[in-house]
C-alpha positions as CSV (number, residue, x, y, z in Angstrom):
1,X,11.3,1.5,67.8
2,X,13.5,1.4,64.6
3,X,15.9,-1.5,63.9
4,X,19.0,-1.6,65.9
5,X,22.6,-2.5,65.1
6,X,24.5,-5.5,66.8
7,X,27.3,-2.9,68.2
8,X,24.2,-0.5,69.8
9,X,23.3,-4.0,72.0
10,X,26.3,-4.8,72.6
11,X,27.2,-1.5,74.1
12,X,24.1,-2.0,76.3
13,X,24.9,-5.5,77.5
14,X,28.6,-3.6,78.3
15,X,26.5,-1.0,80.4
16,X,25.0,-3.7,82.0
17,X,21.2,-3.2,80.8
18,X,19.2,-5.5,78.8
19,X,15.7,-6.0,76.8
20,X,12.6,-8.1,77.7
21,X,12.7,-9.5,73.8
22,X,15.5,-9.3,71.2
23,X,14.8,-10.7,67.7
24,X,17.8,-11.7,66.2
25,X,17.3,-12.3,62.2
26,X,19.9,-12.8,59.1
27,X,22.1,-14.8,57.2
28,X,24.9,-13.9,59.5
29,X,24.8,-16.6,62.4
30,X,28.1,-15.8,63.9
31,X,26.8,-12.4,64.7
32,X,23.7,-13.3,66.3
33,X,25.3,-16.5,68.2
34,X,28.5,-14.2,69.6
35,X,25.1,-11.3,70.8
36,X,23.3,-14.1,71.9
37,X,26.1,-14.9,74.5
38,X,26.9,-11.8,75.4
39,X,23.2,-11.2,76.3
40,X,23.4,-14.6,78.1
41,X,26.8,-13.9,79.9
42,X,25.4,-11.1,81.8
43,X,21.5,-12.4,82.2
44,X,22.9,-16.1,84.0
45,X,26.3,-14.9,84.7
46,X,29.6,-15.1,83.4
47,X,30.3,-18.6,81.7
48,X,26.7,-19.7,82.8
49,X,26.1,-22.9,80.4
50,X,23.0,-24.0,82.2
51,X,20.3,-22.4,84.4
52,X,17.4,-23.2,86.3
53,X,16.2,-20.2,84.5
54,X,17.2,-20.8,81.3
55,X,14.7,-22.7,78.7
56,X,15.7,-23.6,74.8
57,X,12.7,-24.1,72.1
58,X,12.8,-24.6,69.0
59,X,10.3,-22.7,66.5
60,X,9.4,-25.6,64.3
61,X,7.7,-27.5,67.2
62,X,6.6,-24.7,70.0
63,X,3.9,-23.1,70.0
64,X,3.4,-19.3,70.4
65,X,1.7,-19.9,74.0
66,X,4.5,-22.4,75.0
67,X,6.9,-19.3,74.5
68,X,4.8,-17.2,76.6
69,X,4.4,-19.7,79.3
70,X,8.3,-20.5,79.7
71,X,9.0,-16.4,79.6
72,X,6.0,-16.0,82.6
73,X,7.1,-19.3,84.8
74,X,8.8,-19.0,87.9
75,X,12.7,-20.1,88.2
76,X,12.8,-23.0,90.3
77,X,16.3,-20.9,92.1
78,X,14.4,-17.3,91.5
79,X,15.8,-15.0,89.5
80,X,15.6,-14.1,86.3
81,X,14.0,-15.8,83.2
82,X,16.6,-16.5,80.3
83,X,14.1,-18.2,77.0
84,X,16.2,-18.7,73.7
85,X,13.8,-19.5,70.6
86,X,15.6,-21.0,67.4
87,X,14.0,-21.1,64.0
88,X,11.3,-18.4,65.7
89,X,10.4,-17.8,62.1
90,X,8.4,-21.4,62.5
91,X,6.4,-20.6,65.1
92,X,2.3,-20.2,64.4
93,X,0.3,-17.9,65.5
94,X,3.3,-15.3,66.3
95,X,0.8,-12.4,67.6
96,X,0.3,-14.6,70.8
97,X,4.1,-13.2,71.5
98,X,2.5,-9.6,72.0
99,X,2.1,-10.9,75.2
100,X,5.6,-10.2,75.7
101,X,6.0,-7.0,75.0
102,X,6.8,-4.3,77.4
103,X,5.9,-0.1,76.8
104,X,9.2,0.9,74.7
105,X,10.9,-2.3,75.5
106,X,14.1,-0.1,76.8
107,X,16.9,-1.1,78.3
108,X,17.5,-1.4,82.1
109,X,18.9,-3.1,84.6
110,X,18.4,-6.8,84.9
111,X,17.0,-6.9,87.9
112,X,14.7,-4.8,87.0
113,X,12.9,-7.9,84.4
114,X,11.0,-11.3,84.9
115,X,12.5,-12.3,81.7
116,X,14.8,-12.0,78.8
117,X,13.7,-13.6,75.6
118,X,16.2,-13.7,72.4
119,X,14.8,-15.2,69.3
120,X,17.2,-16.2,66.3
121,X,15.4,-16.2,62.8
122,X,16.3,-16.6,59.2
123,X,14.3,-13.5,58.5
124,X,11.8,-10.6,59.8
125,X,8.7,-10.7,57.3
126,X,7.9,-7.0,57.0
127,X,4.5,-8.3,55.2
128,X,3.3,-9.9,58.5
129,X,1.5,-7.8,61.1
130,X,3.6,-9.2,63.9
131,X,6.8,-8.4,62.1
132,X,5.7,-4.7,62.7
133,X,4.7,-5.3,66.5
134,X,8.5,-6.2,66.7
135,X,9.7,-3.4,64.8
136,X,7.7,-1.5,67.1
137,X,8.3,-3.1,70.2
138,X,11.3,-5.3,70.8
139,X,15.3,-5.0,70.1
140,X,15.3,-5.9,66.3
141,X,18.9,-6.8,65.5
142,X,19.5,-7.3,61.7
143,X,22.8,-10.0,61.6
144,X,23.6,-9.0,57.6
145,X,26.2,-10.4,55.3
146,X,29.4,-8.6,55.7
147,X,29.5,-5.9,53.2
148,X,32.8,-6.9,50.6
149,X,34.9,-3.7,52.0
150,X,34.2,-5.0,55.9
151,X,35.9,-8.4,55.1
152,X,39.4,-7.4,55.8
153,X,38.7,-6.1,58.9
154,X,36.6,-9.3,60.0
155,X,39.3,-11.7,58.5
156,X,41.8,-9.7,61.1
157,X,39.5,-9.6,63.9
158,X,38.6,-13.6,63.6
159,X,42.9,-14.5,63.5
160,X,43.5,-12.3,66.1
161,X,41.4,-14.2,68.5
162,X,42.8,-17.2,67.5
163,X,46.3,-15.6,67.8
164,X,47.0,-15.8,64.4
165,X,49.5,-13.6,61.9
166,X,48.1,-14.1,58.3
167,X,50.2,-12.4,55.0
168,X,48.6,-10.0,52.6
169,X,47.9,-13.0,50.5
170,X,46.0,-15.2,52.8
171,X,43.6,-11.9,53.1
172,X,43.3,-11.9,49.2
173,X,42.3,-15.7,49.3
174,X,40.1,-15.6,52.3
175,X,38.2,-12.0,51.1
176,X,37.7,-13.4,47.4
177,X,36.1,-16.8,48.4
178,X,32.3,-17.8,47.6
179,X,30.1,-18.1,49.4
180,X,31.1,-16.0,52.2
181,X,30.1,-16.1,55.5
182,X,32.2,-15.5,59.1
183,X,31.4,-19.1,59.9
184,X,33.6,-20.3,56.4
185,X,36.5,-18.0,57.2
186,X,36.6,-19.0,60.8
187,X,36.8,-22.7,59.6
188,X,39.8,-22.0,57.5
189,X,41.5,-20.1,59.6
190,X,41.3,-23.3,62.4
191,X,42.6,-25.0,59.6
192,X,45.3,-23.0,58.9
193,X,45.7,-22.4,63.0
194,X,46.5,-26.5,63.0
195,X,49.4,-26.1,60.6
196,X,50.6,-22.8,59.7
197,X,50.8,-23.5,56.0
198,X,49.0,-21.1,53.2
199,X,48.5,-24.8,51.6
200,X,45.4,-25.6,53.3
201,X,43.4,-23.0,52.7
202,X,40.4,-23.4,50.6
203,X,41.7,-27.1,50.4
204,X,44.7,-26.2,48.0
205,X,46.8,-28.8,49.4
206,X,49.6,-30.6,46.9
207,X,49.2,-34.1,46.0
208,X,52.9,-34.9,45.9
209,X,53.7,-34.5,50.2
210,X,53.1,-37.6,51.9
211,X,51.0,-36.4,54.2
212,X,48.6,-34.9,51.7
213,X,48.7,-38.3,50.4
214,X,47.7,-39.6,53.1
215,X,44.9,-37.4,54.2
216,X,43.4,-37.8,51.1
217,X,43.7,-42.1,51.3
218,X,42.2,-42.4,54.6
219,X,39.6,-40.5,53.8
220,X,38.9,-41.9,50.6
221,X,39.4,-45.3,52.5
222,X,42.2,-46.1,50.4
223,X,44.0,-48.4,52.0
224,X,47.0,-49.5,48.8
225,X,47.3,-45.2,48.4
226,X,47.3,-44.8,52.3
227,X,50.6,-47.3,52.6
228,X,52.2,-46.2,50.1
229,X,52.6,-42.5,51.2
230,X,53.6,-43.4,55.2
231,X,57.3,-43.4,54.3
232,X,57.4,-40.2,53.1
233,X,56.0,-39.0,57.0
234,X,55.8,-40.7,59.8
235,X,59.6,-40.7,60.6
236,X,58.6,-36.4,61.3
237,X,57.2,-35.8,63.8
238,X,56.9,-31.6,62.4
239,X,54.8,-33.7,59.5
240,X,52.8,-36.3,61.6
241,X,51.8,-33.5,64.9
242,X,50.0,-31.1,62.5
243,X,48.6,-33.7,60.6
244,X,46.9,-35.2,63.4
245,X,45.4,-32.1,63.9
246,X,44.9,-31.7,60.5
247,X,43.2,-35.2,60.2
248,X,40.5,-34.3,63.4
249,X,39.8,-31.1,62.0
250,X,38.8,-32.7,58.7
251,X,37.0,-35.9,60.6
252,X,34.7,-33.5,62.7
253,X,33.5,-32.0,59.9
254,X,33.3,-35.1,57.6
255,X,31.0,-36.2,60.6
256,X,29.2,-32.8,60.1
257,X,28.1,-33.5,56.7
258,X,27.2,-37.2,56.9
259,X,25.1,-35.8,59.7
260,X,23.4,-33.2,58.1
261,X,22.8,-35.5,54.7
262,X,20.6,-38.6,57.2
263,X,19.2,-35.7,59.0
264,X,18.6,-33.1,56.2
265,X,20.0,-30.3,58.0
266,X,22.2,-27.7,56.7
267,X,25.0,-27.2,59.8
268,X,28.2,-27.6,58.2
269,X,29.4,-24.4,56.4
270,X,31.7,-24.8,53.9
271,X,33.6,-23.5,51.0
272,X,32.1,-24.9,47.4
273,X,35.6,-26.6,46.8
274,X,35.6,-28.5,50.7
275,X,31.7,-29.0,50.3
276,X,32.5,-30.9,47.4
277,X,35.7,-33.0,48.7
278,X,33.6,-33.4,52.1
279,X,30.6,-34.7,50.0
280,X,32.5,-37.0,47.7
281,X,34.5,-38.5,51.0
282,X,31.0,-38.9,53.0
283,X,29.8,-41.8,50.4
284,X,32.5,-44.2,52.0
285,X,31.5,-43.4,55.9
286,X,28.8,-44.1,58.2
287,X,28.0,-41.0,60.7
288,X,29.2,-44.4,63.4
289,X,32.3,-45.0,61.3
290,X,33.0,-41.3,61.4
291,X,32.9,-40.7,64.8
292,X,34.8,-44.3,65.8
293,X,38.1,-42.3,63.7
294,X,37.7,-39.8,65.5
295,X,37.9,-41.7,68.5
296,X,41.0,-43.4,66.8
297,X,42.8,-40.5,66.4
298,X,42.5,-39.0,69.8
299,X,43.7,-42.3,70.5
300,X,46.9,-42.4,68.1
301,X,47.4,-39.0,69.2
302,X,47.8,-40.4,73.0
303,X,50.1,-43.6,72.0
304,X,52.5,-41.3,70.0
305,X,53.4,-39.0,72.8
306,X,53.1,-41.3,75.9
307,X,54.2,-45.0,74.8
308,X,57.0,-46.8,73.1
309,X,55.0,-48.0,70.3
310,X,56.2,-46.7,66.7
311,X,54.9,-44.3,64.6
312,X,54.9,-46.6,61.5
313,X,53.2,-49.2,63.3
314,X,50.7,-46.4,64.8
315,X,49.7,-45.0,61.8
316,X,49.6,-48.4,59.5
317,X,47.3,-49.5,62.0
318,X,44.9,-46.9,61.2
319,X,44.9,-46.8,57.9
320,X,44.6,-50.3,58.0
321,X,41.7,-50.4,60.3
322,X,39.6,-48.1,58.4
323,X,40.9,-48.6,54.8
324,X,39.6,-50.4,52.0
């Protein structure tokens, strides 16, 4: 069975039919995350987020057998087996998987199979023997980098789901950027979603605004820098709404980073400019310090809109709490 593009799945998982195994492999991870719930949608149901039928492993510590056995187990309410495998490039002794495979692997109606199995890789090793049992026997999905003259169109597809209207020249800043990956653009454009100002992109924000000013202090735990600049916002609330939202975007993946540097994981996808300003803020947080300002925020965010107390006085106190 020859390799076969994301859209020819998806137009099966539209009709209603699905595979026994799926190997999802690339770069891409936005691709084969958005197949992998559309594959999920219609094995568990629409917005099924858990299943007694459903089983996640992880390459790096299953083994080959332990894939076989969750596929071949019984549901404990019936029904169809849903296995996701991450990292199925890990797993040892990969031929054990045969056991999954059906005659031509085609599609059919769900009810019709014991079990659907996705796996998400990095790669497919053509070298290995079992990469060409795949080939030959399961949906092979290749999740490729977007090509340089598909990135307008993605850029227009990712801010029209988040109801977004970008300019020519948001599209020339978001196509040219590298790296490049859907994950990055999506990021920026929930940036830009929080504020509506070209500014933010790619971190290209002024240092003269008082919010900027701000943003930068608190998380550089500056507390003389973060005084300083409250005058020039906090009497606005058009300055101090999107900033909150500004400030949680930029705390959740602050909190990203420090998590991937104590756990040597590589989750956070970032432009080289943000990777750089999220790197050199992470040396003054704790992942625990992180997440407690996060927890602030949502909390400043409540007093603002539902009590009495000021806005100077709210946002002193954080800065004050978690300056330096």
């Amino acid at each position: 069975m020859p390799k076969l593009e994301a859209k020819a799945v998806q137009k099966e998982v539209e009709a209603g039919r699905l595979r026994p195994v799926y190997w999802l492999y690339g770069p891409e991870r936005m691709k084969s995350r958005e197949l992998l719930k559309r594959i999920k949608a219609l094995a568990l149901g629409d917005g099924a987020t858990a299943s007694f039928g459903e089983e996640n492993l992880d390459g790096a510590i299953a083994k080959a057998i332990e894939v076989v056995d969750a596929a071949r187990s019984l549901s404990l309410g019936g029904g169809l087996r849903f296995v996701v495998v991450r990292d199925a490039h890990q797993i040892k002794d990969a031929e054990v998987m045969g056991a999954l495979f059906e005659p031509g692997n085609e599609a059919r109606e769900k009810s019709e199979l014991p079990y659907v199995c996705v796996f998400l890789s990095n790669d497919l090793d053509g070298r290995k023997k079992f990469s060409k049992q795949l080939v030959e026997n399961a949906a092979v999905v290749p999740c490729e980098e977007v090509a340089e003259g598909d990135r307008e169109g993605w850029i227009g597809f990712l801010a029209k789901r988040r109801e977004l209207v970008v300019t020519p020249q948001i599209i020339s800043q978001l196509r040219g950027l590298d790296p490049w990956s859907l994950d990055i653009i999506d990021s920026e454009l929930e940036k830009y979603a929080l504020c509506q100002d070209e500014a933010v992109l790619l971190g290209s924000v002024g240092e003269g605004k008082g919010t900027d000013a701000f943003l930068e202090a608190l998380f550089s735990r500056d507390l003389k820098r973060g005084l300083a600049s409250l005058e020039g916002f906090v009497d606005s609330p058009d300055q101090t709404l999107p900033l909150l939202g500004l400030l949680a975007w930029n705390v959740r993946f602050l909190a990203l980073v420090i998590s991937d540097r104590e756990n040597r994981t590589r989750f956070a996808k970032l432009s080289p400019f943000l990777a750089e300003r999220f790197m050199r803020w992470s040396r003054h947080w704790s992942l625990a310090d992180a997440l407690e300002l996060q927890s602030a925020l949502a909390k400043l965010d409540f007093d603002a809109k539902q009590t009495p107390k000021t806005a100077l006085g709210l946002w002193a106190s954080l800065i004050q709490r978690f300056g330096k």
